[in-house]
PDB file of N, CA, C, O and CB in Angstrom:
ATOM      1  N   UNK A   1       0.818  -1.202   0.000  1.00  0.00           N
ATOM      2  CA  UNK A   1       0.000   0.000   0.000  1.00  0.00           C
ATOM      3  C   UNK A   1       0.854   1.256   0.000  1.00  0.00           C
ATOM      4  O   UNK A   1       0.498   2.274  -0.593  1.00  0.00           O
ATOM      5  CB  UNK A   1      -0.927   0.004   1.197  1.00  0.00           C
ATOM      6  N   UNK A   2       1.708   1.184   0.510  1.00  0.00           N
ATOM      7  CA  UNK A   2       2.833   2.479   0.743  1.00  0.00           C
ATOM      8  C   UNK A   2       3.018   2.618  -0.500  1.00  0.00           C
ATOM      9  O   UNK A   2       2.267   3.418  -1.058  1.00  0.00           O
ATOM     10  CB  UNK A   2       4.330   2.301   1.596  1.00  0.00           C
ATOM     11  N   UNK A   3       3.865   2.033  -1.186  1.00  0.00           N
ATOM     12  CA  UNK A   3       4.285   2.471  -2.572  1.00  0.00           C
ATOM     13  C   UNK A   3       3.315   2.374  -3.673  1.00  0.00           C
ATOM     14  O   UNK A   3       3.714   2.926  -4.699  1.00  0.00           O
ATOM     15  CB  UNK A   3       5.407   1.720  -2.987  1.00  0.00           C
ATOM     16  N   UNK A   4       2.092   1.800  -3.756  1.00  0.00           N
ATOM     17  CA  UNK A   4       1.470   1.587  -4.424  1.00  0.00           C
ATOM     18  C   UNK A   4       0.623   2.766  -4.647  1.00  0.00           C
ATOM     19  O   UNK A   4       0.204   3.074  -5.762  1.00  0.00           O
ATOM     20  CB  UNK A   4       1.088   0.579  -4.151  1.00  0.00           C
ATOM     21  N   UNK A   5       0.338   3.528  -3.397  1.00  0.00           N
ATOM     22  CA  UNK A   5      -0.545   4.606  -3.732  1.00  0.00           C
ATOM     23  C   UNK A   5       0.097   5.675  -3.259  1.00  0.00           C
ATOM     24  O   UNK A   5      -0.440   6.757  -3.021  1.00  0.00           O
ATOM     25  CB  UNK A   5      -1.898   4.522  -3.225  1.00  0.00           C
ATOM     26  N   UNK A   6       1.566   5.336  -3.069  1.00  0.00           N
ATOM     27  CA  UNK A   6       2.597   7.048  -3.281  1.00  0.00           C
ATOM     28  C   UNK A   6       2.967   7.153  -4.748  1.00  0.00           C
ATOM     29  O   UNK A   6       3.187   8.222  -5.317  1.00  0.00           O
ATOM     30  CB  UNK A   6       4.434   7.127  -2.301  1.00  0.00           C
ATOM     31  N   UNK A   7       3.038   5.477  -5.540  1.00  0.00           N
ATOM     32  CA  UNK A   7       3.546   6.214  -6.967  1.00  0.00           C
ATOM     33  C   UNK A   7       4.859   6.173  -6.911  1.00  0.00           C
ATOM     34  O   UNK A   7       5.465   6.841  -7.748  1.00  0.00           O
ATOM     35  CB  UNK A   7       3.134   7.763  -7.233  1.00  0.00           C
ATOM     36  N   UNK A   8       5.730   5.283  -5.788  1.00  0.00           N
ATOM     37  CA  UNK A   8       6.905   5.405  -5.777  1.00  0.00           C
ATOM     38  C   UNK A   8       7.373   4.390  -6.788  1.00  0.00           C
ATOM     39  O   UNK A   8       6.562   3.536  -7.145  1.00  0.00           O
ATOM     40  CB  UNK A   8       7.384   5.327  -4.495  1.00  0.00           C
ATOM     41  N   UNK A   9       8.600   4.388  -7.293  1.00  0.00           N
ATOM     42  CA  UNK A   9       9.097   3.383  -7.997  1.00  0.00           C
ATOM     43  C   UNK A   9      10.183   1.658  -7.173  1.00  0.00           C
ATOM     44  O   UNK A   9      10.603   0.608  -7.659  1.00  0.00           O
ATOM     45  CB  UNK A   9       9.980   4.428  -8.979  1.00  0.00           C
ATOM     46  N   UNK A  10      10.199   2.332  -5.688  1.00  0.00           N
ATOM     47  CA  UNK A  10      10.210   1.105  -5.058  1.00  0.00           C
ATOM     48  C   UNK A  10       9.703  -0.145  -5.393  1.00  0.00           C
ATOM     49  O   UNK A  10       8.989  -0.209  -6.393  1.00  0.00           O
ATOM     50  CB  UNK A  10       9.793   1.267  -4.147  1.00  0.00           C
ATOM     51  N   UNK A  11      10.005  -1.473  -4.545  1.00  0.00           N
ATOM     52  CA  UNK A  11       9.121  -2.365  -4.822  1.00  0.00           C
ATOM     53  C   UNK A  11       9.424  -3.749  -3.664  1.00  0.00           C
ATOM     54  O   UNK A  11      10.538  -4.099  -3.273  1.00  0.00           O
ATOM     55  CB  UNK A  11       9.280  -2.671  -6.477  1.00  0.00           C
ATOM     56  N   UNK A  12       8.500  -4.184  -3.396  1.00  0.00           N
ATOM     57  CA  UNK A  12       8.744  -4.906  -1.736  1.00  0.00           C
ATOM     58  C   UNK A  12       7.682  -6.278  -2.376  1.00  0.00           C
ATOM     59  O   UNK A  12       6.744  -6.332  -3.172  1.00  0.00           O
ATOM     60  CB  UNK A  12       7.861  -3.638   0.195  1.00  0.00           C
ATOM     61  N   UNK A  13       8.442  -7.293  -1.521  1.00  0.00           N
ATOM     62  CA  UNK A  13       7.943  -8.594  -2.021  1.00  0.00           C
ATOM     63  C   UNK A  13       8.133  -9.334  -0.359  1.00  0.00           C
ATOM     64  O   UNK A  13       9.098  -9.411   0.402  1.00  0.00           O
ATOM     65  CB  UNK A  13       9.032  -9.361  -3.564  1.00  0.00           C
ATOM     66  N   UNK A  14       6.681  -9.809  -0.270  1.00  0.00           N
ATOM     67  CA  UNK A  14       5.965 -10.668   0.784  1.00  0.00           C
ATOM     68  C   UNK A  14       5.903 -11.922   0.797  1.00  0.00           C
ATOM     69  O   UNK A  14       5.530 -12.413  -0.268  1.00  0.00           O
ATOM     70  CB  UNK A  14       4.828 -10.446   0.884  1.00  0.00           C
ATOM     71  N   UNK A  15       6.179 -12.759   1.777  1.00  0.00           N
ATOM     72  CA  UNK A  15       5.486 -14.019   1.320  1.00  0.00           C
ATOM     73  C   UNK A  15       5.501 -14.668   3.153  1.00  0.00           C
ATOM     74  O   UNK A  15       6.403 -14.810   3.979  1.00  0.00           O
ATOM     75  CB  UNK A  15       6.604 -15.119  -0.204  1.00  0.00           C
ATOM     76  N   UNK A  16       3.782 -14.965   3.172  1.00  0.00           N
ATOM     77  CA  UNK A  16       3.631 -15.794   4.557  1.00  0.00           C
ATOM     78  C   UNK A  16       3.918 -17.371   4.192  1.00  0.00           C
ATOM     79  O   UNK A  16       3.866 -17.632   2.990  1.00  0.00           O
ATOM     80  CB  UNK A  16       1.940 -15.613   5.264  1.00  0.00           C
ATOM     81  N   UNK A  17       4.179 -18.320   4.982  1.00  0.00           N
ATOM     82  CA  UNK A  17       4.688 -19.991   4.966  1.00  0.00           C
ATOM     83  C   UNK A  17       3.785 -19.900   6.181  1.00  0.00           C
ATOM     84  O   UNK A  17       4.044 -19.353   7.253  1.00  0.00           O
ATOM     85  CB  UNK A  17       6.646 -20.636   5.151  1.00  0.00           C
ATOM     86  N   UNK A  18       2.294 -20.756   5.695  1.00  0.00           N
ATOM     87  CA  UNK A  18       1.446 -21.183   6.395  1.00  0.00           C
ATOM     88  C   UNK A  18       0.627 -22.542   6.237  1.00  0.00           C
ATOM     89  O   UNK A  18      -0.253 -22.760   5.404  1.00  0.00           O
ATOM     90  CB  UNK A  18       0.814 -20.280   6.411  1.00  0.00           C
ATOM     91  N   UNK A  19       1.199 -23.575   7.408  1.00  0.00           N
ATOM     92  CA  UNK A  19       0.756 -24.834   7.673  1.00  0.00           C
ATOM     93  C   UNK A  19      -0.519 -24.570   7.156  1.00  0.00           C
ATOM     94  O   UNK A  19      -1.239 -23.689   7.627  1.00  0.00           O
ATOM     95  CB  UNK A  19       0.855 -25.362   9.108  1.00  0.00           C
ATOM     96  N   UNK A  20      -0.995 -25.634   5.753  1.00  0.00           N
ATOM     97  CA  UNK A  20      -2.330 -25.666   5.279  1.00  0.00           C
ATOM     98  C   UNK A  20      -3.787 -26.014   6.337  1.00  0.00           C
ATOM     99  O   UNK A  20      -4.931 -25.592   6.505  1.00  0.00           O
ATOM    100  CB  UNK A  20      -2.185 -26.722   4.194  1.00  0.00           C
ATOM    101  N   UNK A  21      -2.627 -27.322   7.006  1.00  0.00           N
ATOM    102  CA  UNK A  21      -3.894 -28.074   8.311  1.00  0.00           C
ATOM    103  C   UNK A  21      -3.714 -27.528   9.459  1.00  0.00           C
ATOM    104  O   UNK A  21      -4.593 -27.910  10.230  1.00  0.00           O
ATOM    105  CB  UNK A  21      -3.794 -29.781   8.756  1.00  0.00           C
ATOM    106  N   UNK A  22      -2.844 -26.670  10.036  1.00  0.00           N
ATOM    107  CA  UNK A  22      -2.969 -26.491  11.428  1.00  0.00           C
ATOM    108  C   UNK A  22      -3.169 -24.634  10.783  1.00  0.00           C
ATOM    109  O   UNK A  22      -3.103 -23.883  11.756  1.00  0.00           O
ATOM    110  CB  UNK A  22      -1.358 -27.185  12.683  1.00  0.00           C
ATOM    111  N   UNK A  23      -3.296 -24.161   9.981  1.00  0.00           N
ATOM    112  CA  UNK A  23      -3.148 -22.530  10.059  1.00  0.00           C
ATOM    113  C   UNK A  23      -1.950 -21.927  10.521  1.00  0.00           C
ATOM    114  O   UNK A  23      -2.021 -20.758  10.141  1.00  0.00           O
ATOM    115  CB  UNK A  23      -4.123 -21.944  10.940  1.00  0.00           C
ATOM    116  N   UNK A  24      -0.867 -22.102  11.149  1.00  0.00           N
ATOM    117  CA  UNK A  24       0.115 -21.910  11.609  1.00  0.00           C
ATOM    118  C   UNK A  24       1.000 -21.214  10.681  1.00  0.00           C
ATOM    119  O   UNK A  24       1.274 -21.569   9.535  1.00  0.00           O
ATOM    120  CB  UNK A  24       0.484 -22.945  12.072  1.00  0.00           C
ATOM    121  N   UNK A  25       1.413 -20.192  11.301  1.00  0.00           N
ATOM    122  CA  UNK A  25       2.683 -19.344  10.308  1.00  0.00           C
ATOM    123  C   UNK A  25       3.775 -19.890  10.395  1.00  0.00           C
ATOM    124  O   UNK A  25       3.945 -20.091  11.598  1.00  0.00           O
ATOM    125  CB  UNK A  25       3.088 -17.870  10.640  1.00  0.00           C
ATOM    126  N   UNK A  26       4.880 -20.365   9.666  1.00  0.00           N
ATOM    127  CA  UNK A  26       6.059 -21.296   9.584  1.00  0.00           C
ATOM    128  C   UNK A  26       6.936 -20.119   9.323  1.00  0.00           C
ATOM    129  O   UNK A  26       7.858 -19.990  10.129  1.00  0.00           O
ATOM    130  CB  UNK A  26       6.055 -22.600   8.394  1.00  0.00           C
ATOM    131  N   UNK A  27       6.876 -19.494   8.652  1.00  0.00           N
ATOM    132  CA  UNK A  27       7.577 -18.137   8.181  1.00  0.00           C
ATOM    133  C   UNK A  27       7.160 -17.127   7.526  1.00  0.00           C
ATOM    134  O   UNK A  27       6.027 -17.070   7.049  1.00  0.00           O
ATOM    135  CB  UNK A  27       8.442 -18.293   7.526  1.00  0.00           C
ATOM    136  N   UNK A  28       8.142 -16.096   7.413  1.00  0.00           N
ATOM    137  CA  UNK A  28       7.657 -14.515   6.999  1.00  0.00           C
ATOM    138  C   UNK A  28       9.235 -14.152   5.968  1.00  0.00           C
ATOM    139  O   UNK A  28      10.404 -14.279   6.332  1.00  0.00           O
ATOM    140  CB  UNK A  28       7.390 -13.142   8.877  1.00  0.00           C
ATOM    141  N   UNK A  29       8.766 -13.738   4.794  1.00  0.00           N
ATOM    142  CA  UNK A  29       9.784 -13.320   3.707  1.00  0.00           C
ATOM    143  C   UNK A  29       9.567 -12.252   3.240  1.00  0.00           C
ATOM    144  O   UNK A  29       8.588 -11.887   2.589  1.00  0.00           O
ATOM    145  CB  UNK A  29       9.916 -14.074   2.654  1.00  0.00           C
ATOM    146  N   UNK A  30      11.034 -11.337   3.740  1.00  0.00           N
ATOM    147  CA  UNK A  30      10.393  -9.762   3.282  1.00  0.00           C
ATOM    148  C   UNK A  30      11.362  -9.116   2.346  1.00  0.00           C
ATOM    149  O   UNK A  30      12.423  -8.758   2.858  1.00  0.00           O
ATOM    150  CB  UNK A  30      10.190  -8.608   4.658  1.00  0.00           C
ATOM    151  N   UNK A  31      11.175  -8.879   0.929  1.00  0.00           N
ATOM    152  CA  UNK A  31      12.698  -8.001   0.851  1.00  0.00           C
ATOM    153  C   UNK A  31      12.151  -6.626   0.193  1.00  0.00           C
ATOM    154  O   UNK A  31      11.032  -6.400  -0.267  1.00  0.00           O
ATOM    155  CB  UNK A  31      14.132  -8.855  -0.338  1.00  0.00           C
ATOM    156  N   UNK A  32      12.845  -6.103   0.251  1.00  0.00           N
ATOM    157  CA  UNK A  32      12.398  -4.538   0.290  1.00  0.00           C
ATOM    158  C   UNK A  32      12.915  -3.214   1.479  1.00  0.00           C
ATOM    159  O   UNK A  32      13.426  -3.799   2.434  1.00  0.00           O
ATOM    160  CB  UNK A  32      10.810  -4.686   0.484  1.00  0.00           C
ATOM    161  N   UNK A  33      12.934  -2.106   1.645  1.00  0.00           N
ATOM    162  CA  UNK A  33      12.959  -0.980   2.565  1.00  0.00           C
ATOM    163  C   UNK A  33      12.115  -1.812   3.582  1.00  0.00           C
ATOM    164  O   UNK A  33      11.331  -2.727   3.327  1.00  0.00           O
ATOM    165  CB  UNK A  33      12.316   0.577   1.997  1.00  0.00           C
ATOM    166  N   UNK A  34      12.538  -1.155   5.086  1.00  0.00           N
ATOM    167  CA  UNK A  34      12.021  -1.466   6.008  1.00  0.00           C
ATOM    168  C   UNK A  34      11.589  -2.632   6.240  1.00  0.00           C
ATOM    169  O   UNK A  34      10.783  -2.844   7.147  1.00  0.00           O
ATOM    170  CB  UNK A  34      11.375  -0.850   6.132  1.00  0.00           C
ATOM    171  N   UNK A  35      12.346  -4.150   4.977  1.00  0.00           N
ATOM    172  CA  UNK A  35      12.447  -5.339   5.716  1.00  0.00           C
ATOM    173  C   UNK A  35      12.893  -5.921   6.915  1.00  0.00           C
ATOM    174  O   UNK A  35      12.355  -6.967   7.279  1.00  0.00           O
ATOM    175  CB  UNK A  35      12.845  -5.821   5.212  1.00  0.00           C
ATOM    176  N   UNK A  36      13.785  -5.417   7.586  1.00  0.00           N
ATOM    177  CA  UNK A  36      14.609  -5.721   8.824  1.00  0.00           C
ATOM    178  C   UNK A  36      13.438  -5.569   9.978  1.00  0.00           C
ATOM    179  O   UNK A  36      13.092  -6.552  10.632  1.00  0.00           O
ATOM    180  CB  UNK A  36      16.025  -4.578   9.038  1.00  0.00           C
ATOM    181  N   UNK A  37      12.974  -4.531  10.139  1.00  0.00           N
ATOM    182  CA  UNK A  37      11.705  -3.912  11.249  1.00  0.00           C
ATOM    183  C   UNK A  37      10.314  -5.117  10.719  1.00  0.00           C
ATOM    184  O   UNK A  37       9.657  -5.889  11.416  1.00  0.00           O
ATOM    185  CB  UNK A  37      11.147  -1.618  10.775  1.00  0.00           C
ATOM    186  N   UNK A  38      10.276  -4.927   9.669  1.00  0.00           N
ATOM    187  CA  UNK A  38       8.620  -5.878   9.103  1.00  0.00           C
ATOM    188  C   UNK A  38       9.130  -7.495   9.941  1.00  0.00           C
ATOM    189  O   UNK A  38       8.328  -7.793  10.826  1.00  0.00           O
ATOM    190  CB  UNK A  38       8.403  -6.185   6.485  1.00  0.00           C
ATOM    191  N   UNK A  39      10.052  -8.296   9.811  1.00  0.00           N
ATOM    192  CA  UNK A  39      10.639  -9.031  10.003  1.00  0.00           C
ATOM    193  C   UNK A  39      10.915  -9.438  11.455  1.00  0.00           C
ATOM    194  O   UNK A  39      10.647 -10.521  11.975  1.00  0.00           O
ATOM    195  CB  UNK A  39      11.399  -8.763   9.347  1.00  0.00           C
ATOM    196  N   UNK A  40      11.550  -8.278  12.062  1.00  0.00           N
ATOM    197  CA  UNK A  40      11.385  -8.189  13.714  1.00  0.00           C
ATOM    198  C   UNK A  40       9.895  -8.578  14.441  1.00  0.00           C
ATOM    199  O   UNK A  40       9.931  -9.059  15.573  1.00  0.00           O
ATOM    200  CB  UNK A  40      11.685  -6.562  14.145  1.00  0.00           C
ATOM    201  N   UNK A  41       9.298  -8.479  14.136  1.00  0.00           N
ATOM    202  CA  UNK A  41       7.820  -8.284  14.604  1.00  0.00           C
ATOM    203  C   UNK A  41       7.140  -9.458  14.169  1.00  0.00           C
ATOM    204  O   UNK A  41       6.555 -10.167  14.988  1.00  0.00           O
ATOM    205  CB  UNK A  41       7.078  -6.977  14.016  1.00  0.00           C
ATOM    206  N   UNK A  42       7.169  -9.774  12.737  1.00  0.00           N
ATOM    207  CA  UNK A  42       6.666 -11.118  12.539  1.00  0.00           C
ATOM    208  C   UNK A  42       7.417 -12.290  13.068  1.00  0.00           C
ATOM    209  O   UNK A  42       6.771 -13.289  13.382  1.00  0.00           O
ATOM    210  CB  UNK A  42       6.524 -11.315  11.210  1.00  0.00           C
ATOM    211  N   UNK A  43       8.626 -12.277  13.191  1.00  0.00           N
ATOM    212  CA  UNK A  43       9.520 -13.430  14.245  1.00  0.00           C
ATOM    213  C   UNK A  43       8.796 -13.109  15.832  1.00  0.00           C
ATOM    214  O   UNK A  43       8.876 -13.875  16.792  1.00  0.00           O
ATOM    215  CB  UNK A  43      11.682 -12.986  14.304  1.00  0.00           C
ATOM    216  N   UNK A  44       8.510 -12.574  15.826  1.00  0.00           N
ATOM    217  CA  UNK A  44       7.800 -12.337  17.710  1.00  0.00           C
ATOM    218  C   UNK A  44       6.593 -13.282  17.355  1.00  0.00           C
ATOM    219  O   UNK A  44       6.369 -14.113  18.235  1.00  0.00           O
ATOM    220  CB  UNK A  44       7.061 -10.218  18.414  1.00  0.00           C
ATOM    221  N   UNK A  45       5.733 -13.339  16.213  1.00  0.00           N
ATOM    222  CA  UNK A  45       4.480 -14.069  16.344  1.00  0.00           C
ATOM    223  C   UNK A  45       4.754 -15.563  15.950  1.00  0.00           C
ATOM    224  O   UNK A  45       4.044 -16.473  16.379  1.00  0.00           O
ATOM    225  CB  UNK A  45       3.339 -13.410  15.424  1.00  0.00           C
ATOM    226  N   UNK A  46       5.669 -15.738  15.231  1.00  0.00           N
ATOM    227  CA  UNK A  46       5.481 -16.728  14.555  1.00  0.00           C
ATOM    228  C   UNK A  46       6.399 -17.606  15.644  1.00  0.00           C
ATOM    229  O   UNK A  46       6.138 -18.781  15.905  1.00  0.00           O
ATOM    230  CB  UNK A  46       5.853 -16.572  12.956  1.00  0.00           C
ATOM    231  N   UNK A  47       7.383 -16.954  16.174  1.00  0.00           N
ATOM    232  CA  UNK A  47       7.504 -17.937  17.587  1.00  0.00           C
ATOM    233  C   UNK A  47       6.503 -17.945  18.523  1.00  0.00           C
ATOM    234  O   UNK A  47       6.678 -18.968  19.185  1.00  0.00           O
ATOM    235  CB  UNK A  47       8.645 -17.601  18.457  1.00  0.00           C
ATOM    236  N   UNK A  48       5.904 -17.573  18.780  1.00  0.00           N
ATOM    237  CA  UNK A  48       4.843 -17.352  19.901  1.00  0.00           C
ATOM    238  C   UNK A  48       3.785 -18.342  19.068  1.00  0.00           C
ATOM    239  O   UNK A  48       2.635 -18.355  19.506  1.00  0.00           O
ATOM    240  CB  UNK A  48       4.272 -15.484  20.240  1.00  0.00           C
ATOM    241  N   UNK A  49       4.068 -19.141  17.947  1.00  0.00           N
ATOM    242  CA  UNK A  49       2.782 -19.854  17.889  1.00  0.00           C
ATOM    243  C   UNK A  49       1.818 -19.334  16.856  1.00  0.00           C
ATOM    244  O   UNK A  49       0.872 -20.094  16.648  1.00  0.00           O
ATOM    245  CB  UNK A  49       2.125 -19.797  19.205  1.00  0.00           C
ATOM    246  N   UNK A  50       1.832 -18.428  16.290  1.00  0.00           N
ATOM    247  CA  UNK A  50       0.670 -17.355  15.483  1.00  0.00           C
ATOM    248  C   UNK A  50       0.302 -18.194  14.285  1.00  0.00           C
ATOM    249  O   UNK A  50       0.999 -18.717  13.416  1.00  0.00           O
ATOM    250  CB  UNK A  50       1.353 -15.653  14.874  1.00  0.00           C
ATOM    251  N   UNK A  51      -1.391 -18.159  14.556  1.00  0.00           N
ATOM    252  CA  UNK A  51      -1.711 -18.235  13.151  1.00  0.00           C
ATOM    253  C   UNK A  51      -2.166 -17.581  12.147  1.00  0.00           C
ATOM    254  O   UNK A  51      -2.527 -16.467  12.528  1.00  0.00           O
ATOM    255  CB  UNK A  51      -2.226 -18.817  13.038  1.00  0.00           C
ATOM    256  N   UNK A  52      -2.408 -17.816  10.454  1.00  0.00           N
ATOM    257  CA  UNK A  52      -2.670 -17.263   9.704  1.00  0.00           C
ATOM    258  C   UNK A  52      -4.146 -16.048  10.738  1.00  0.00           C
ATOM    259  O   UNK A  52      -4.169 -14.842  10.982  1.00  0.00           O
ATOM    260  CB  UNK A  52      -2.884 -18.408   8.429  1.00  0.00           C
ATOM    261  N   UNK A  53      -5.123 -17.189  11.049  1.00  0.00           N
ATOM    262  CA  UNK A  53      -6.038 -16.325  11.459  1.00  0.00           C
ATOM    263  C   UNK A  53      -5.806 -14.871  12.457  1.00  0.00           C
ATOM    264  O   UNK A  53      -6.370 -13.777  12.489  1.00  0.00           O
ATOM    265  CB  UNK A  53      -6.837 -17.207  12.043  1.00  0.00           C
ATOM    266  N   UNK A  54      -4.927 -15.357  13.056  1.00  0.00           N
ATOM    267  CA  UNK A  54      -4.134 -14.482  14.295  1.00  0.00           C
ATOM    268  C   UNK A  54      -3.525 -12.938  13.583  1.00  0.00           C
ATOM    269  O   UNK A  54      -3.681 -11.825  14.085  1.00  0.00           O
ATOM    270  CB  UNK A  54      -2.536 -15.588  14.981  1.00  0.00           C
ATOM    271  N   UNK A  55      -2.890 -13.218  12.439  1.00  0.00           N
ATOM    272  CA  UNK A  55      -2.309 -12.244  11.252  1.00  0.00           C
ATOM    273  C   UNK A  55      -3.609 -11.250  11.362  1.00  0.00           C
ATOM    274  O   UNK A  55      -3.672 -10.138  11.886  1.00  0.00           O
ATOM    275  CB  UNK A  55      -2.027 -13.092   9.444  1.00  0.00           C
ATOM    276  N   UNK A  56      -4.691 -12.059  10.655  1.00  0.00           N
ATOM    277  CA  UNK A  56      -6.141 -11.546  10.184  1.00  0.00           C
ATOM    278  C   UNK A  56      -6.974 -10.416  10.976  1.00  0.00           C
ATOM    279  O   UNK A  56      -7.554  -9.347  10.783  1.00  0.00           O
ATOM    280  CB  UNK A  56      -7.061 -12.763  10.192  1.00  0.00           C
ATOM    281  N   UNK A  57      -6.731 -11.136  11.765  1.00  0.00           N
ATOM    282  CA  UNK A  57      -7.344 -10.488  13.414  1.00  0.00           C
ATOM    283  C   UNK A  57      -6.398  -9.440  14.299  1.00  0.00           C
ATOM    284  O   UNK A  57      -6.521  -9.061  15.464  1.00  0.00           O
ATOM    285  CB  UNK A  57      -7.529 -11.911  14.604  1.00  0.00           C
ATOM    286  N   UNK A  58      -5.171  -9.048  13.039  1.00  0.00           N
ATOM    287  CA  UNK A  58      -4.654  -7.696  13.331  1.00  0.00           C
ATOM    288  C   UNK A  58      -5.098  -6.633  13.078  1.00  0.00           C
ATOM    289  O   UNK A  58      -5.630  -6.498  11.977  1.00  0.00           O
ATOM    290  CB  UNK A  58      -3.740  -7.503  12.964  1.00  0.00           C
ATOM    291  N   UNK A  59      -5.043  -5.527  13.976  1.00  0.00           N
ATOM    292  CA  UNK A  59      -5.134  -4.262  13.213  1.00  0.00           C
ATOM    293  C   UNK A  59      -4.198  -3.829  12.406  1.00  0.00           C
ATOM    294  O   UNK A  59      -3.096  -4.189  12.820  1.00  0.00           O
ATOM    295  CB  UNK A  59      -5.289  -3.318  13.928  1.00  0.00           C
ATOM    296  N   UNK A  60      -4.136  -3.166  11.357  1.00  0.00           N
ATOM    297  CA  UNK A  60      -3.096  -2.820  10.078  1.00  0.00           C
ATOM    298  C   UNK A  60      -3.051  -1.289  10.002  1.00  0.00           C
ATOM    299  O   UNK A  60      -3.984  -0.574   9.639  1.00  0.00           O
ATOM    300  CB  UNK A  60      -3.654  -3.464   8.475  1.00  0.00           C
ATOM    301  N   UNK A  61      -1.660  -0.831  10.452  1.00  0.00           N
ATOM    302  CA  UNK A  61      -1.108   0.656  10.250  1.00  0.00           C
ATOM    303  C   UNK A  61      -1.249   0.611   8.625  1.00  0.00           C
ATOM    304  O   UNK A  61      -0.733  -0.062   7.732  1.00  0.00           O
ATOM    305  CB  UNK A  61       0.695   0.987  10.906  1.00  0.00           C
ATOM    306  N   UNK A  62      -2.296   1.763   8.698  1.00  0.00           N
ATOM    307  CA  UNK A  62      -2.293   2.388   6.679  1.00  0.00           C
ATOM    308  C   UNK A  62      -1.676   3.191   6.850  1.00  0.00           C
ATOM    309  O   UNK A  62      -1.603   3.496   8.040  1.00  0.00           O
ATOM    310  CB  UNK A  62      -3.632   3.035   5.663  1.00  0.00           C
ATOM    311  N   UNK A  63      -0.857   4.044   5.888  1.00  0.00           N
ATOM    312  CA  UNK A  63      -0.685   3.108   4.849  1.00  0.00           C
ATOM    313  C   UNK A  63       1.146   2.382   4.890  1.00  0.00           C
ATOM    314  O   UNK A  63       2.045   2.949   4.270  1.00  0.00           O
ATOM    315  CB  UNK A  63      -1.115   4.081   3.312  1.00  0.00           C
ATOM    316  N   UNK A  64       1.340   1.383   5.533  1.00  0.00           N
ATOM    317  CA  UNK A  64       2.437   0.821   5.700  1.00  0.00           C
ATOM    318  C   UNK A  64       2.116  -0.134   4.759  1.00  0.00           C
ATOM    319  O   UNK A  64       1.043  -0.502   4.279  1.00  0.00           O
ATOM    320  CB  UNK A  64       2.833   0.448   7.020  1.00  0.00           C
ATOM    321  N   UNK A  65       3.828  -0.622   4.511  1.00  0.00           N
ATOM    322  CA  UNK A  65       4.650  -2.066   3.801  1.00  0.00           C
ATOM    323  C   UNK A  65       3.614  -3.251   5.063  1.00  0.00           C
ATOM    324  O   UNK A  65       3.085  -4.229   4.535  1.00  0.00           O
ATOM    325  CB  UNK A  65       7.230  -2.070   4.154  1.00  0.00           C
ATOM    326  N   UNK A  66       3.459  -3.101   6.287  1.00  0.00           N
ATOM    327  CA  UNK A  66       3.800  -4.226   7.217  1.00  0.00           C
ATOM    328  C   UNK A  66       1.729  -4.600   6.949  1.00  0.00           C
ATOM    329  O   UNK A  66       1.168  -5.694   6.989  1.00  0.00           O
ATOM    330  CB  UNK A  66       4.735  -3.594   9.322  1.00  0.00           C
ATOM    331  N   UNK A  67       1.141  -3.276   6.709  1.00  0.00           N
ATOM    332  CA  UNK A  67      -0.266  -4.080   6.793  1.00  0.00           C
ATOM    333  C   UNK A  67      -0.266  -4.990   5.639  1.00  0.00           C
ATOM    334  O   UNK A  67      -1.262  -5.700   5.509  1.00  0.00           O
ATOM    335  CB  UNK A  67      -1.650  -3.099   6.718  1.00  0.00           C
ATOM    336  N   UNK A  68       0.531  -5.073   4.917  1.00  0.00           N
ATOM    337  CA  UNK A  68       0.314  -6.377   3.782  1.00  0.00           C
ATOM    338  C   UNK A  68      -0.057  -8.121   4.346  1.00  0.00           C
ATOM    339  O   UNK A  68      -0.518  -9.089   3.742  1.00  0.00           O
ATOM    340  CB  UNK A  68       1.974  -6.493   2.893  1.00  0.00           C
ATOM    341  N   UNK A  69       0.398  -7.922   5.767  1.00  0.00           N
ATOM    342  CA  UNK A  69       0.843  -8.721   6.500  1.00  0.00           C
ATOM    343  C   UNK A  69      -0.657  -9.370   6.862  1.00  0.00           C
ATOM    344  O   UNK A  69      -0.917 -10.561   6.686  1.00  0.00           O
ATOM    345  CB  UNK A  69       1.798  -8.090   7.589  1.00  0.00           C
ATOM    346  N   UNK A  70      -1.295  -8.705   7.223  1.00  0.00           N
ATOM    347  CA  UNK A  70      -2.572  -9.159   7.239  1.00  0.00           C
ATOM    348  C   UNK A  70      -3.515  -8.968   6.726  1.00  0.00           C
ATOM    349  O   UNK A  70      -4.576  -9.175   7.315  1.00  0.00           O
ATOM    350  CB  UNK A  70      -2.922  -9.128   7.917  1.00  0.00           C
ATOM    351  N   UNK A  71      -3.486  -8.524   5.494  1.00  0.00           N
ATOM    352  CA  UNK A  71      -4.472  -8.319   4.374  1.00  0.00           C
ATOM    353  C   UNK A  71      -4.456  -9.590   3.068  1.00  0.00           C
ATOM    354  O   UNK A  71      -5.192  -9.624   2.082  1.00  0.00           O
ATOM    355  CB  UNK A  71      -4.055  -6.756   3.716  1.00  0.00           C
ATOM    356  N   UNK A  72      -3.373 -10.563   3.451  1.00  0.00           N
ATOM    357  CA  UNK A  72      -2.928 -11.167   2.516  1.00  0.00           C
ATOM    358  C   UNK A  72      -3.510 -12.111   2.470  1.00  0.00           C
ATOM    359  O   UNK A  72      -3.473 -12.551   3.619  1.00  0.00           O
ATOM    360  CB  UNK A  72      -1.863 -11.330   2.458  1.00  0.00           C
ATOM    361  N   UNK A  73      -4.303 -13.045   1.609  1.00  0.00           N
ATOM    362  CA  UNK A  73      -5.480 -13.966   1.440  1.00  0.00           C
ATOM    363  C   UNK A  73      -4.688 -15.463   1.075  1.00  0.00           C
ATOM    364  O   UNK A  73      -5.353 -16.478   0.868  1.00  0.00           O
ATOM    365  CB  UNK A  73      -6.624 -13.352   0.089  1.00  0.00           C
TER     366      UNK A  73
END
């Protein structure tokens, strides 16, 4: 959303690793600006157990890189 509706020529690539049968986040892949911070934060959940639904059932800072995080289907 950040770059998408600033028009910047950046470009940031996501990807959640989520157990199909248990919902469970296995991992978080970020590369782009402000990967290091997006990254920090999703390692806090995804050790703690987090699932996809858990993501879902975030609130999402607009317009950030990190709400991709739980908008992602």
């Amino acid at each position: 959303m950040r770059y998408a509706l600033s028009g910047r020529d950046e470009h940031v690539m996501i990807k959640l690793v989520v157990d199909r049968t248990t919902d469970r986040v296995l991992g978080v892949h970020v590369v782009g600006p402000d990967a290091p911070e997006i990254v920090q934060a999703a390692a806090i959940a995804v050790t703690m157990g987090a699932t996809k639904a858990d993501f879902d059932r975030t609130f999402a800072l607009h317009p950030t890189t990190a709400e991709e995080l739980v908008l992602m289907r």
